[in-house]
gemmi code that builds the backbone of each chain (N, CA, C; Angstrom):
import gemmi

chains = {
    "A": [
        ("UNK", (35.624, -29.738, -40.172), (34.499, -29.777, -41.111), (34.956, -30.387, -42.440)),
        ("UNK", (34.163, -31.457, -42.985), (34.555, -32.018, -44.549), (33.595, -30.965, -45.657)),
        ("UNK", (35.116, -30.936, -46.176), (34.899, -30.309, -47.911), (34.335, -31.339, -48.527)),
        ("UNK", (32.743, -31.425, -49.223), (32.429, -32.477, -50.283), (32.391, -31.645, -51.519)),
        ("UNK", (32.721, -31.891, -53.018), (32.861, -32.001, -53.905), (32.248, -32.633, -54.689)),
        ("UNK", (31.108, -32.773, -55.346), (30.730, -33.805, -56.603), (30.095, -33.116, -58.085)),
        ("UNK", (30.128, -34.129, -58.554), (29.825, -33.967, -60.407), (29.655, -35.047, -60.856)),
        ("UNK", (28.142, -35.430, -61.602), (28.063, -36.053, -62.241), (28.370, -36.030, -63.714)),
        ("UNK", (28.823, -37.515, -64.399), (29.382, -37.363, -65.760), (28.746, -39.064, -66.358)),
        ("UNK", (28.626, -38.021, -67.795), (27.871, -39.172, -68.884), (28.976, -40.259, -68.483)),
        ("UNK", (28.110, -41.693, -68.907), (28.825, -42.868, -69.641), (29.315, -42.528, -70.453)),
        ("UNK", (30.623, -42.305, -70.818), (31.388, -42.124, -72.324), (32.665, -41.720, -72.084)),
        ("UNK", (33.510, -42.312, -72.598), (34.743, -42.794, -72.734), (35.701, -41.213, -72.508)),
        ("UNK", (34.885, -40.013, -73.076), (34.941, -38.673, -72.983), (35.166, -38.176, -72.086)),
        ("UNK", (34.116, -38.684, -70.809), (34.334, -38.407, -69.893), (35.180, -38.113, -69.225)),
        ("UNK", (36.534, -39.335, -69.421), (37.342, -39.496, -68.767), (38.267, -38.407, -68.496)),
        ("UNK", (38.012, -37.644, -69.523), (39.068, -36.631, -69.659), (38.598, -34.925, -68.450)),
        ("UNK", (37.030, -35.348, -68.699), (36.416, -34.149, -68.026), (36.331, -34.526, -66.128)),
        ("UNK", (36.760, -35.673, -66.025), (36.539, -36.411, -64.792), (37.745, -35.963, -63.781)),
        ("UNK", (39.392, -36.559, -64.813), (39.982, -35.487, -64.636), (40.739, -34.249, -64.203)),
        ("UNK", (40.067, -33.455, -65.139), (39.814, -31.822, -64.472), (38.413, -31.680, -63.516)),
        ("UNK", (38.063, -32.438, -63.403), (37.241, -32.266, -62.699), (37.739, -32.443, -61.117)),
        ("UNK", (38.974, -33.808, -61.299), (39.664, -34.151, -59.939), (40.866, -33.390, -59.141)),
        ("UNK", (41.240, -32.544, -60.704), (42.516, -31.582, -60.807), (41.987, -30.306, -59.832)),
        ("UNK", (40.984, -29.856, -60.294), (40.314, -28.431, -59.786), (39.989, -28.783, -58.260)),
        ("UNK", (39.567, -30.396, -57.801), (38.974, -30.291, -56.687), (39.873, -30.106, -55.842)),
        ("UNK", (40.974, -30.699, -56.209), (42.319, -30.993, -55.064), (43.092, -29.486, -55.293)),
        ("UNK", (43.018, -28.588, -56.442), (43.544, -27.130, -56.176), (42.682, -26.604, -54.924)),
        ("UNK", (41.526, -26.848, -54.878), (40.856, -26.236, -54.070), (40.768, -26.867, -52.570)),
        ("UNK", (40.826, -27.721, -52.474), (41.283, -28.563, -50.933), (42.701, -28.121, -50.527)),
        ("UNK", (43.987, -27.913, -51.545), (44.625, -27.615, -51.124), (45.926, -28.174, -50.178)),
        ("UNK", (45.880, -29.778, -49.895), (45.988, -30.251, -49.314), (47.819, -30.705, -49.394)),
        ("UNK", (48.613, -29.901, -48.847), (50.329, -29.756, -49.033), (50.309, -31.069, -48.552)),
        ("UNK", (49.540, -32.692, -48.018), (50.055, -33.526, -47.737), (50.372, -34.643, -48.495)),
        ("UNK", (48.959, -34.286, -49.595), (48.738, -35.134, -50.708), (49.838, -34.159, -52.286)),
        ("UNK", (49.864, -33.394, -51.779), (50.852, -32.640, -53.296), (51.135, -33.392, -54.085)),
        ("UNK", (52.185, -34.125, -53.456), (53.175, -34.877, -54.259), (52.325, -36.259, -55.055)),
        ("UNK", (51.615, -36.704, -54.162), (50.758, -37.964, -54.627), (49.201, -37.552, -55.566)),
        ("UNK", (48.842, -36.271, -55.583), (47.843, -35.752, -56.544), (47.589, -36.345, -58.123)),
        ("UNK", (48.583, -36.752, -59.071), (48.458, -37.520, -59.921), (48.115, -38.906, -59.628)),
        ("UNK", (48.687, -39.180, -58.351), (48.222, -40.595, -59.064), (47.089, -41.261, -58.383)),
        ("UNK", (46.335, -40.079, -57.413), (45.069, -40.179, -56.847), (44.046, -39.888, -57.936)),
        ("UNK", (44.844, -39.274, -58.791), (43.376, -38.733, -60.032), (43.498, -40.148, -61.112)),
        ("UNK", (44.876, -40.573, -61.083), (45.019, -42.041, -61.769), (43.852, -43.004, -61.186)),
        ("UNK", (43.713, -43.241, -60.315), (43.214, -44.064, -59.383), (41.756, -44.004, -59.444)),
        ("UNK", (41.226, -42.676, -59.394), (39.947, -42.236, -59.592), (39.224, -42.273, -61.070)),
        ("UNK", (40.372, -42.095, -62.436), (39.923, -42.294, -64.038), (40.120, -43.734, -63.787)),
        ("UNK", (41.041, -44.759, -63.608), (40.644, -45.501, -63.516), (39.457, -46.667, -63.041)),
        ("UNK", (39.305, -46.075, -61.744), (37.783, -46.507, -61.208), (36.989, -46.333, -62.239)),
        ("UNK", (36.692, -45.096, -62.415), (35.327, -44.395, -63.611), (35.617, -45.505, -65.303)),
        ("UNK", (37.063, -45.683, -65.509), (37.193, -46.424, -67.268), (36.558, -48.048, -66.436)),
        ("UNK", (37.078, -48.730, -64.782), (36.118, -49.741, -64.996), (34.284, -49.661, -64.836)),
        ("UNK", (33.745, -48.581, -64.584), (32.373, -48.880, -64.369), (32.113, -48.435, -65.956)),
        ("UNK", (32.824, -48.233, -66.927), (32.436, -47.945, -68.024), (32.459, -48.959, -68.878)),
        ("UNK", (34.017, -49.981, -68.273), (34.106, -50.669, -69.220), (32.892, -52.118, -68.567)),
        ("UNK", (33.243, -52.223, -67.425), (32.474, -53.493, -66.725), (31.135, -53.410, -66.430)),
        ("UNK", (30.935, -51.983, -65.984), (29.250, -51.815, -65.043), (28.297, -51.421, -66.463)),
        ("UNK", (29.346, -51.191, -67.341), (28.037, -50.598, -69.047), (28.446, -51.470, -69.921)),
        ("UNK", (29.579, -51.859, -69.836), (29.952, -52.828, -71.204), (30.202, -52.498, -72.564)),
        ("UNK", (30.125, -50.439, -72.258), (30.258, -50.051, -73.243), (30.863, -48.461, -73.449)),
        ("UNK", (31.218, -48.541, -74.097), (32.275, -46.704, -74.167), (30.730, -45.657, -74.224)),
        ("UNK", (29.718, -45.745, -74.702), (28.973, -44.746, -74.995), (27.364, -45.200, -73.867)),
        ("UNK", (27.366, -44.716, -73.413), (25.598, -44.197, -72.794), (24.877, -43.111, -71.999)),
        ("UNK", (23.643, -42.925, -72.249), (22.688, -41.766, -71.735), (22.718, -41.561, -70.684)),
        ("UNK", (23.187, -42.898, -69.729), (22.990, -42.626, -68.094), (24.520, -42.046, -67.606)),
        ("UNK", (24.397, -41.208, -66.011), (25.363, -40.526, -65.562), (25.908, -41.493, -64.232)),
        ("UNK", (27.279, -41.223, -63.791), (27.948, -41.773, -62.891), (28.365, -40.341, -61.853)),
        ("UNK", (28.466, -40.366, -60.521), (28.833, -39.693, -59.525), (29.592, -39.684, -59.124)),
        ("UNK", (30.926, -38.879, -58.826), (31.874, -39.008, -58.435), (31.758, -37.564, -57.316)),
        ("UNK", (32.265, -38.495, -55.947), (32.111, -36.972, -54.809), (33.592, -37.294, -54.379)),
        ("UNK", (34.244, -36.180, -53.770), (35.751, -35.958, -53.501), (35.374, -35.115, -51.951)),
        ("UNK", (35.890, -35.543, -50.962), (35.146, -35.730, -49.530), (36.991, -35.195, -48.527)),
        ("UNK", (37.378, -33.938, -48.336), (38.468, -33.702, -47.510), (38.134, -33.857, -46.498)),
        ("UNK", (38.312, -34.485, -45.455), (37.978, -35.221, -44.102), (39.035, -34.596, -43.196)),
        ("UNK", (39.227, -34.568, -42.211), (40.144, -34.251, -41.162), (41.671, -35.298, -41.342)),
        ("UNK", (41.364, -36.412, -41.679), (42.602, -37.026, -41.785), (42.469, -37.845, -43.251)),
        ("UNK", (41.666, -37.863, -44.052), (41.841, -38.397, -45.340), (40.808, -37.994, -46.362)),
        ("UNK", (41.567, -38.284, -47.362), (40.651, -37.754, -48.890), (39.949, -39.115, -49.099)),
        ("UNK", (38.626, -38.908, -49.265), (37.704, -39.912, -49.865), (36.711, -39.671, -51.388)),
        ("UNK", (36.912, -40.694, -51.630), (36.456, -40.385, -53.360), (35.005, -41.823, -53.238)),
        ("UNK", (34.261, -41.075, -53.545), (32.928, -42.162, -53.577), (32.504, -42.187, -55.290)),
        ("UNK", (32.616, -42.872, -56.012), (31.713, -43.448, -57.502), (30.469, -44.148, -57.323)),
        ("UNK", (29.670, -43.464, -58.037), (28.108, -44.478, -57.697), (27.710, -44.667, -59.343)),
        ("UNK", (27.432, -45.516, -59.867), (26.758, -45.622, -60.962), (25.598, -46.946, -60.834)),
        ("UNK", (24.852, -46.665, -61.952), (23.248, -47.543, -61.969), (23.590, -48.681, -62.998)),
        ("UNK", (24.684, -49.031, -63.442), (24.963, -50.280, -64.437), (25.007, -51.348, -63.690)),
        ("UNK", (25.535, -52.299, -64.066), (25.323, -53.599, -63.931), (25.721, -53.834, -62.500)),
        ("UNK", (25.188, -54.772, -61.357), (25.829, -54.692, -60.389), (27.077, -55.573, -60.240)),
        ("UNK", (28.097, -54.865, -59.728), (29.472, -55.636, -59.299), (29.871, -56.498, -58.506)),
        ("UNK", (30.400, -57.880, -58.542), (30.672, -58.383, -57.641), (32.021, -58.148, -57.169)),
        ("UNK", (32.052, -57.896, -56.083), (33.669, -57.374, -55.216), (34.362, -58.410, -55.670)),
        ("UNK", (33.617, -59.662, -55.668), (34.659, -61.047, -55.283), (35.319, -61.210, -56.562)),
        ("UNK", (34.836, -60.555, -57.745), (35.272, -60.629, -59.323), (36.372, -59.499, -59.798)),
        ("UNK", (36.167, -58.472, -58.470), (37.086, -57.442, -58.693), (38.803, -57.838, -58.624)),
        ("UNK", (39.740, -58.091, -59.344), (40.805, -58.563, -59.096), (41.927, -58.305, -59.961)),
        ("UNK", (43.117, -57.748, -59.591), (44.167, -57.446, -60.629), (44.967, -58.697, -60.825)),
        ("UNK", (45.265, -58.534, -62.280), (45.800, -59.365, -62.357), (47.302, -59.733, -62.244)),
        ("UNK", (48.314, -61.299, -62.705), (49.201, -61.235, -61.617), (50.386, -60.187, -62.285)),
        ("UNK", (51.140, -59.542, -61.884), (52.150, -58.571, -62.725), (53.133, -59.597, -63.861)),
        ("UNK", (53.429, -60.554, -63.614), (54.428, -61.365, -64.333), (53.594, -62.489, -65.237)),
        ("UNK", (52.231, -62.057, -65.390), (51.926, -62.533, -66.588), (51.195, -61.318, -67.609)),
        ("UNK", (52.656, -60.950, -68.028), (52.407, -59.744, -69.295), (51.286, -59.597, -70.275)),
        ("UNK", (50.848, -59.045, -69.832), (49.527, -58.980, -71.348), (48.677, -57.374, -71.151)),
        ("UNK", (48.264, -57.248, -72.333), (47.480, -56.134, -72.210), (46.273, -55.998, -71.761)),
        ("UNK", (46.132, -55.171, -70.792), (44.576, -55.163, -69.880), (44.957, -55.737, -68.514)),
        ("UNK", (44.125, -55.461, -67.879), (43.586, -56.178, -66.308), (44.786, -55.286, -65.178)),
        ("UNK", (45.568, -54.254, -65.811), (46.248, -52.936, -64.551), (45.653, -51.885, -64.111)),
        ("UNK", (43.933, -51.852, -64.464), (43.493, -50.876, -63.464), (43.108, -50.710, -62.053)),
        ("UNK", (42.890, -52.175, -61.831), (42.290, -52.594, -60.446), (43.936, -52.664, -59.277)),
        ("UNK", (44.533, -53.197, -60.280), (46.320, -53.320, -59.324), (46.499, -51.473, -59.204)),
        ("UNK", (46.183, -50.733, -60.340), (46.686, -49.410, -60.054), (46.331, -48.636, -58.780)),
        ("UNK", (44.885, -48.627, -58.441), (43.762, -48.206, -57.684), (44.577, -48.873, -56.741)),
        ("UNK", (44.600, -50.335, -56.503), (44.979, -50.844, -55.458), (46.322, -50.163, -54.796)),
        ("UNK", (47.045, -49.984, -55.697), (48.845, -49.372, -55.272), (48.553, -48.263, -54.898)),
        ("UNK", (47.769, -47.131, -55.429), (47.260, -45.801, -55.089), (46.670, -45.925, -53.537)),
        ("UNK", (45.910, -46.340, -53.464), (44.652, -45.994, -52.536), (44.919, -46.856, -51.459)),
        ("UNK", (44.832, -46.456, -49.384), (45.048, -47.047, -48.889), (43.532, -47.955, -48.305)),
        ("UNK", (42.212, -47.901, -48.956), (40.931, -48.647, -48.815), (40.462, -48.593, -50.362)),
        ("UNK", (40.113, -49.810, -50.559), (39.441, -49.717, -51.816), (37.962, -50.488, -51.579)),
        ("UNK", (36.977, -49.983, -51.123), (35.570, -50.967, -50.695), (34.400, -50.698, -51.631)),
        ("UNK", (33.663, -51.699, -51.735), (32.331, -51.632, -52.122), (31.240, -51.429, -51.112)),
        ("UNK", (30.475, -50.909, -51.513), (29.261, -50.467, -50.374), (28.058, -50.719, -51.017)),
        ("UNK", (27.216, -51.764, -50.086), (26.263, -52.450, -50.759), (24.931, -51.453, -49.604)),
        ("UNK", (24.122, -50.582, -50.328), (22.726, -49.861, -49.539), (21.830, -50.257, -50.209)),
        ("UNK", (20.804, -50.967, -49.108), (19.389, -51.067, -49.769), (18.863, -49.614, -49.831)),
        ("UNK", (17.602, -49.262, -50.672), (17.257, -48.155, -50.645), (17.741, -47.515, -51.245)),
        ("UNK", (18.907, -47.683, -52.267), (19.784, -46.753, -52.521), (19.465, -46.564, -54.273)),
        ("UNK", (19.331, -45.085, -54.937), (19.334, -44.967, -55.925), (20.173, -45.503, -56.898)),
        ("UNK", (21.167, -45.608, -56.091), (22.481, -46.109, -57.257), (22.626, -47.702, -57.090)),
        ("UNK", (23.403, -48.790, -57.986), (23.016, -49.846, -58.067), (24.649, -49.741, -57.629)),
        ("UNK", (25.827, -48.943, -57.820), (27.306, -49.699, -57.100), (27.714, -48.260, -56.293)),
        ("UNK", (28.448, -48.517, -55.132), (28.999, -47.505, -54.658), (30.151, -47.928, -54.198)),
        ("UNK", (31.462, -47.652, -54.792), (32.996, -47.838, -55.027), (33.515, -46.667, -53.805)),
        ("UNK", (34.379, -46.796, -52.824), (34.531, -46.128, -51.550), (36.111, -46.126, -52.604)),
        ("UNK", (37.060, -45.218, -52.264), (38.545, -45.304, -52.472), (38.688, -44.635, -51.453)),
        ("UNK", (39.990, -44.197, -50.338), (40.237, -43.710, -49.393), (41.825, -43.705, -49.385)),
        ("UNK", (42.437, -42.434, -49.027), (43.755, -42.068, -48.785), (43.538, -41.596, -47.773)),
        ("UNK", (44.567, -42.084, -46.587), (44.350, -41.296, -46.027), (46.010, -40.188, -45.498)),
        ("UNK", (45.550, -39.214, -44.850), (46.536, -38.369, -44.805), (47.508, -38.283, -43.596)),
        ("UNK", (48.758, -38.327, -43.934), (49.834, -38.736, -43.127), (50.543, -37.388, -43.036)),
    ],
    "B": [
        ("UNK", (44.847, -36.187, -78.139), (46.173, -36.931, -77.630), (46.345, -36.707, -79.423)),
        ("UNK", (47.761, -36.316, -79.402), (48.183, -35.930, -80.933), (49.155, -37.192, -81.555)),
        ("UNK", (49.189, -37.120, -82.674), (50.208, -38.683, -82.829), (50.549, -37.843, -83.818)),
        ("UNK", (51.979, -38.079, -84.392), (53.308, -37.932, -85.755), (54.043, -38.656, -85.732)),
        ("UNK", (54.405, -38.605, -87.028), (55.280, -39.934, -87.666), (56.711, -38.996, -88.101)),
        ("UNK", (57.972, -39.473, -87.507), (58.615, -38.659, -88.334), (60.114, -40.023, -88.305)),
        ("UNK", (60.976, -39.596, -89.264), (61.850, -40.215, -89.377), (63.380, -39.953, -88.929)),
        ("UNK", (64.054, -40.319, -88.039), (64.936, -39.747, -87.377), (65.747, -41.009, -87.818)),
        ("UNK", (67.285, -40.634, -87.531), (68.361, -41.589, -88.229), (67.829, -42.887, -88.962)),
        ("UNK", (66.929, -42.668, -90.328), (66.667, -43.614, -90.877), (65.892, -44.604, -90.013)),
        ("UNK", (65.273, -44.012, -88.704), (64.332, -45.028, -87.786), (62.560, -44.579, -88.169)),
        ("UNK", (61.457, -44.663, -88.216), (60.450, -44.454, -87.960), (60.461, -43.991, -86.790)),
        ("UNK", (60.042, -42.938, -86.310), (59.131, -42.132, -84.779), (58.299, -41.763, -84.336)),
        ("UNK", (57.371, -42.834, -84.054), (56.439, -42.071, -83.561), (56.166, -41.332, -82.373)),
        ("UNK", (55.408, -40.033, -82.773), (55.744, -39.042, -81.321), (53.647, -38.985, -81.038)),
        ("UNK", (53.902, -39.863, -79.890), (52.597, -39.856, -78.818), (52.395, -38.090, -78.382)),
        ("UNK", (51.292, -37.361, -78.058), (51.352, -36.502, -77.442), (50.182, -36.278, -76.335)),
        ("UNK", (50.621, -35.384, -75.367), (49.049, -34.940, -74.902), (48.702, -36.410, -73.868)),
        ("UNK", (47.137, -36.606, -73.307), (46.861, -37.414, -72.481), (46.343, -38.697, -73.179)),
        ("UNK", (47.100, -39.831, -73.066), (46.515, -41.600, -74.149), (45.931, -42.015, -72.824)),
        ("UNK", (44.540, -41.964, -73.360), (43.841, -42.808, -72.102), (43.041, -43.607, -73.136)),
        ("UNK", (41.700, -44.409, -72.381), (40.847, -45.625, -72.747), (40.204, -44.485, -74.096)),
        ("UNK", (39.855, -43.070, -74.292), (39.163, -42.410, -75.176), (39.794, -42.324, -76.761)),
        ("UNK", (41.398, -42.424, -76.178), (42.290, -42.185, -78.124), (42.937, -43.520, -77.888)),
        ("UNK", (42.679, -44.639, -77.197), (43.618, -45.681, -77.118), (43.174, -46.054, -78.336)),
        ("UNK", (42.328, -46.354, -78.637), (42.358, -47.295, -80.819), (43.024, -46.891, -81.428)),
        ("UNK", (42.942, -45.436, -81.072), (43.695, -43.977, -82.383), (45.032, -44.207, -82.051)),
        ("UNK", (45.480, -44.452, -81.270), (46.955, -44.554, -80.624), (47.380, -45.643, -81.530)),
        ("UNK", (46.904, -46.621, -80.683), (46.935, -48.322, -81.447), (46.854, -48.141, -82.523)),
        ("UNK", (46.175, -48.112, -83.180), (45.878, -48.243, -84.918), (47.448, -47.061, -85.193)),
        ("UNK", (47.158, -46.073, -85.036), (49.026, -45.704, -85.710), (49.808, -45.997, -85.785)),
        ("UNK", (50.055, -46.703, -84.266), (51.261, -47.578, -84.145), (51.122, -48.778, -84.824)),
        ("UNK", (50.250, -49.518, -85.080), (50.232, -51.108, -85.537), (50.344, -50.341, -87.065)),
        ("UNK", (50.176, -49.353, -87.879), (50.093, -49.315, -89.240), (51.299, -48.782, -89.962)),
        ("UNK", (52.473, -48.855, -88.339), (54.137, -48.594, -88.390), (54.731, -49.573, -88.514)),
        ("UNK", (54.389, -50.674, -88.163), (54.786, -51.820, -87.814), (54.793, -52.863, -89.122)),
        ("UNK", (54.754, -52.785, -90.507), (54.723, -53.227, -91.419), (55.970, -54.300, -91.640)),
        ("UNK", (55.936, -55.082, -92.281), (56.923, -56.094, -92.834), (57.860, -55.607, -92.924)),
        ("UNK", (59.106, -56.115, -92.319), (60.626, -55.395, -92.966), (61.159, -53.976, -92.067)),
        ("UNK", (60.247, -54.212, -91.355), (60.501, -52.302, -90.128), (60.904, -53.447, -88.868)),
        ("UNK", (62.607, -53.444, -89.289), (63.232, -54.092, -87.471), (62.702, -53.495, -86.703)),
        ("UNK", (63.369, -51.866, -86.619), (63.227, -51.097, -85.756), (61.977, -50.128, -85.494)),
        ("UNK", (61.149, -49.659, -84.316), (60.235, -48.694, -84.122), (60.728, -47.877, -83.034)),
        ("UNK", (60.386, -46.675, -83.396), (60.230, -45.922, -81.688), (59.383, -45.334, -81.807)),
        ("UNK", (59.196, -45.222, -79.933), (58.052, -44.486, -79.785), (58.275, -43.591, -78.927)),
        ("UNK", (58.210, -41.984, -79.011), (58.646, -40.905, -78.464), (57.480, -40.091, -77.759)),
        ("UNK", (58.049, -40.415, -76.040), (56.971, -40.326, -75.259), (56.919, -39.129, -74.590)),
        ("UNK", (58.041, -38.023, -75.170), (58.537, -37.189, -74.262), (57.068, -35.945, -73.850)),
        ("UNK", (56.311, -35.910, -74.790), (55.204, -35.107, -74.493), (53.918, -35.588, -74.151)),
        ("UNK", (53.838, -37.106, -73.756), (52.779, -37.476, -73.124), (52.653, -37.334, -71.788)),
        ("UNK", (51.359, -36.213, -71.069), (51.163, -35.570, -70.183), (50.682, -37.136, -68.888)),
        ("UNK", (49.728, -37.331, -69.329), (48.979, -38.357, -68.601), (49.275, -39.569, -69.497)),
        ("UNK", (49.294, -40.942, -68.884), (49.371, -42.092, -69.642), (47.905, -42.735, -68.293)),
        ("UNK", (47.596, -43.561, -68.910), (46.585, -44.317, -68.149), (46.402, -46.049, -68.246)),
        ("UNK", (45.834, -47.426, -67.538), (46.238, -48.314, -67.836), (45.778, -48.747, -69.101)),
        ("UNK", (44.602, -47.845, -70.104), (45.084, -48.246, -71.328), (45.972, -47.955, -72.534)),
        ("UNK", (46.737, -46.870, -72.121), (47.883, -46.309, -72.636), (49.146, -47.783, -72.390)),
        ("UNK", (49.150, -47.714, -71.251), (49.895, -48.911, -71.013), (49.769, -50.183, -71.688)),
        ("UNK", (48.669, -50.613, -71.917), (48.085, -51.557, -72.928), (48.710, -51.262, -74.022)),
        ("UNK", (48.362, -50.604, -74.812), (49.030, -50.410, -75.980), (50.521, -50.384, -76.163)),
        ("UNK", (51.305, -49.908, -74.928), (52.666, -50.139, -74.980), (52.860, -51.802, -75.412)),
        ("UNK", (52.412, -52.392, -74.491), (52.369, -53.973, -73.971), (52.257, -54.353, -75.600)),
        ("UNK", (50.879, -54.104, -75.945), (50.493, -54.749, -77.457), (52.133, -54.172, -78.568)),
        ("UNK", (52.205, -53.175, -78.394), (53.235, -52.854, -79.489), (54.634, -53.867, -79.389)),
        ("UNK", (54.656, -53.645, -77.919), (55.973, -54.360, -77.795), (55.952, -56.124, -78.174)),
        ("UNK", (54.733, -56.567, -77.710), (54.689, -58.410, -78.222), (54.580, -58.337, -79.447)),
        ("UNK", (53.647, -57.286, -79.939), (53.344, -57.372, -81.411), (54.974, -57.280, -82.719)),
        ("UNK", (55.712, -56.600, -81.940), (56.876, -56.147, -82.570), (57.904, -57.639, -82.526)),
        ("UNK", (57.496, -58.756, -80.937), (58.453, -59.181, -80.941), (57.937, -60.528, -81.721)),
        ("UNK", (56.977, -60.533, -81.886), (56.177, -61.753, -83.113), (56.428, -61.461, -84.616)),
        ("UNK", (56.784, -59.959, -84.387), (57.078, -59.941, -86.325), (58.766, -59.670, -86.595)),
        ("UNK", (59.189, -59.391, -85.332), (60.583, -59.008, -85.744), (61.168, -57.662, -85.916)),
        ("UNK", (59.723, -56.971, -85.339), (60.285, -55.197, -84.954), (60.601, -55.116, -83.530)),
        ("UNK", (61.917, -54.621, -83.487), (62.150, -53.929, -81.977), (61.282, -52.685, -81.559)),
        ("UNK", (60.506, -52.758, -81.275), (60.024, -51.294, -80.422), (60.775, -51.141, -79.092)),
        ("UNK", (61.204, -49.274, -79.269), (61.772, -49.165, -78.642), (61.383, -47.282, -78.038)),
        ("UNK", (61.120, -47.713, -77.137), (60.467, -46.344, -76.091), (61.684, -45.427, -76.055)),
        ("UNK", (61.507, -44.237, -76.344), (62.123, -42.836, -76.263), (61.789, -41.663, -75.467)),
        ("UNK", (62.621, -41.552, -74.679), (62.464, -39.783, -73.992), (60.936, -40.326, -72.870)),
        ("UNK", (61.095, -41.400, -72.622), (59.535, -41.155, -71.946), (59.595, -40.239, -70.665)),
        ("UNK", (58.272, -39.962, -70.578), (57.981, -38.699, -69.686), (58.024, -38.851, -68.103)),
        ("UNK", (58.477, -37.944, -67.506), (58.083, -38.475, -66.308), (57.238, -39.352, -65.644)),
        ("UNK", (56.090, -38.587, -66.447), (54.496, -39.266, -65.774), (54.152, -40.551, -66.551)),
        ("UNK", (54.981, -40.530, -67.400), (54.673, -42.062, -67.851), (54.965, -43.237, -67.473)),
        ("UNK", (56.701, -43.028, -66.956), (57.748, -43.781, -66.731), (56.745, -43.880, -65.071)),
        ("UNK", (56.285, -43.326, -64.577), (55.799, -43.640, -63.044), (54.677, -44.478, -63.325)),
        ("UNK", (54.303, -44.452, -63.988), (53.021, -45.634, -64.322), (53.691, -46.941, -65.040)),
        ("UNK", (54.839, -47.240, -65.619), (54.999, -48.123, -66.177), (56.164, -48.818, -64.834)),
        ("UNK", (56.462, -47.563, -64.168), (57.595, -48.589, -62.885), (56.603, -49.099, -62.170)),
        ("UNK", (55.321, -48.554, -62.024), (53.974, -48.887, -61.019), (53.382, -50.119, -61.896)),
        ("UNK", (53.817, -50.558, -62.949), (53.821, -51.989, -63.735), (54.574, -52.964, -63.282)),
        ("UNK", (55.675, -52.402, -63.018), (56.889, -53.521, -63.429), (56.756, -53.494, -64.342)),
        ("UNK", (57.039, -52.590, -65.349), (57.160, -53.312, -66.647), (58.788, -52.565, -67.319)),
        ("UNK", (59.320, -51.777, -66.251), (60.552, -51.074, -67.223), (61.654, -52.237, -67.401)),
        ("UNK", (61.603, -53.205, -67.141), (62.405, -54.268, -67.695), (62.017, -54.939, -68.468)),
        ("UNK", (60.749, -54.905, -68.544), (59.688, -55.819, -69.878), (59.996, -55.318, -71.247)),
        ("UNK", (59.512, -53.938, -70.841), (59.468, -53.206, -72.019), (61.043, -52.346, -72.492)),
        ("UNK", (61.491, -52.318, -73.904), (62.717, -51.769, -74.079), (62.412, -50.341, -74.196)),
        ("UNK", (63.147, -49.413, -73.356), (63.559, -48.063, -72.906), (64.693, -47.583, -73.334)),
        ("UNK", (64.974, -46.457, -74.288), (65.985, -46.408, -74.640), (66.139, -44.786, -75.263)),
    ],
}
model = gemmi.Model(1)
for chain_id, residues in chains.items():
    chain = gemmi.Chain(chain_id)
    for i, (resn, *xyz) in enumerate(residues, 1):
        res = gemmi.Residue()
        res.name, res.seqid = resn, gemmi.SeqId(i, " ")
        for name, pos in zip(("N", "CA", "C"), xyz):
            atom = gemmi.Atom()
            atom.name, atom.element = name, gemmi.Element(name[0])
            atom.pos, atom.b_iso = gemmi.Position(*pos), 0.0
            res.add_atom(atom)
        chain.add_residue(res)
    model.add_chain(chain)
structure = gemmi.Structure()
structure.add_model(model)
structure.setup_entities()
C-alpha cells in the first residue's frame, strides 16, 4: 500500500524553508532505513524543484497563488509530484548548465538531476494545475 | 540564517549560520560583498554552522570568490560543514573554490 503525503505552500521564497520541514517530517514518518543516508539530499532536490517554479513558473519571490507538493512511499520508490498554476514549462528549456563554465546560477536543475533517478514532466489535459514535475528515487 | 563579522588573526570572518537558501541569499550576499572593500587581500568565510546550503547559497560562494579574484581579495572558505562541502563536491567546485 502507498503512503501519500501532501501540502500545499504559498509562492514565496519563505516557503522554502516550510517545504523543507515539511519534507523532513514526511520521510520521519515513512521511515524508510533505505533512503536514510540519502534523505538530505532528496529534500535538496525537492527545495530545489519548488526555488525553480518560483523562480521560472512566477518570475517572482512573492505571490497569492499555492504550489503542491505530494511525497508518495511506493513499494519500491519514493515519488515526489510538484504541481503549480504559473507559467507553463517547457521540458526542452529545462537544462543544467555545463559544470566547467563557473558562474553563479543554473545548479539547480544539475542538482535534482544528480539526486533523483527520473526527473519528468507530465503534461494532463483537464488538469487543474498548469505543470506537474514527477521526481522519482527509487529504492534499492 | 545568522551572519557575524569577527576578526581573527588580523583576517575579517565572516561566520554564515543556520540554513542560506534562495530566501537570505541577498542578506548573505550583501554582507559579504560589504567585506570585500578596497585593500581587504584576505576574506574568510566560516561555514562551520551552516546547516543546509542550497544552489543559491552556492551562488553566492561562486560570486564572492570571482568577485574577490577581480579586486584582489582572496576569499577563503573555513571549517565548512559537512552538508555544505557535499553540495559544493556535488559542484565540482572544491577545486574552484579556495578551502582552507
Amino acid at each position: 500500500m502507498d503512503l501519500i503525503f501532501h501540502k500545499d505552500f504559498l509562492i514565496n521564497s519563505q516557503s522554502l524553508k516550510l517545504i523543507r520541514n515539511f519534507s523532513r517530517e514526511t520521510f520521519v514518518k515513512i521511515n524508510t532505513e533505505e533512503i536514510l543516508n540519502q534523505q538530505e539530499e532528496i529534500i535538496l532536490a525537492i527545495a530545489e524543484a519548488a526555488q525553480n517554479i518560483l523562480k521560472h513558473a512566477y518570475h517572482t519571490k512573492f505571490c497569492d497563488e499555492k504550489l503542491k507538493i505530494k511525497i508518495t512511499k511506493g513499494q519500491d520508490k519514493i515519488q515526489i509530484d510538484l504541481f503549480d498554476k504559473g507559467t507553463k514549462t517547457d521540458p526542452e528549456k529545462v537544462k543544467s548548465r555545463e559544470l566547467g563554465n563557473v558562474r553563479p546560477g543554473g545548479l539547480g536543475v544539475y542538482f535534482i538531476k544528480q539526486i533523483m533517478d527520473k526527473v519528468e514532466f507530465i503534461s494532463e489535459d483537464n488538469s487543474e494545475w498548469v505543470n506537474h514535475l514527477v521526481l522519482t528515487k527509487y529504492i534499492r | 540564517m545568522e551572519t557575524k563579522l569577527e576578526q581573527i588573526d588580523g583576517i575579517n570572518t565572516v561566520f554564515l549560520s543556520g540554513e542560506v537558501d534562495l530566501d537570505v541569499a541577498d542578506q548573505a550576499k550583501e554582507f559579504i560583498a560589504n567585506q570585500m572593500v578596497e585593500g581587504v587581500q584576505e576574506l574568510h568565510l566560516n561555514l562551520k554552522d551552516v546547516s543546509y546550503m542550497d544552489s543559491s547559497g552556492i551562488s553566492i560562494l561562486i560570486e564572492s570568490h570571482q568577485k574577490g579574484a577581480k579586486n584582489g581579495t582572496k576569499v577563503v572558505l573555513k571549517e565548512v560543514s559537512k552538508s555544505v562541502l557535499k553540495v559544493i563536491m556535488m559542484a565540482k567546485l572544491e577545486l574552484v573554490l579556495n578551502i582552507g
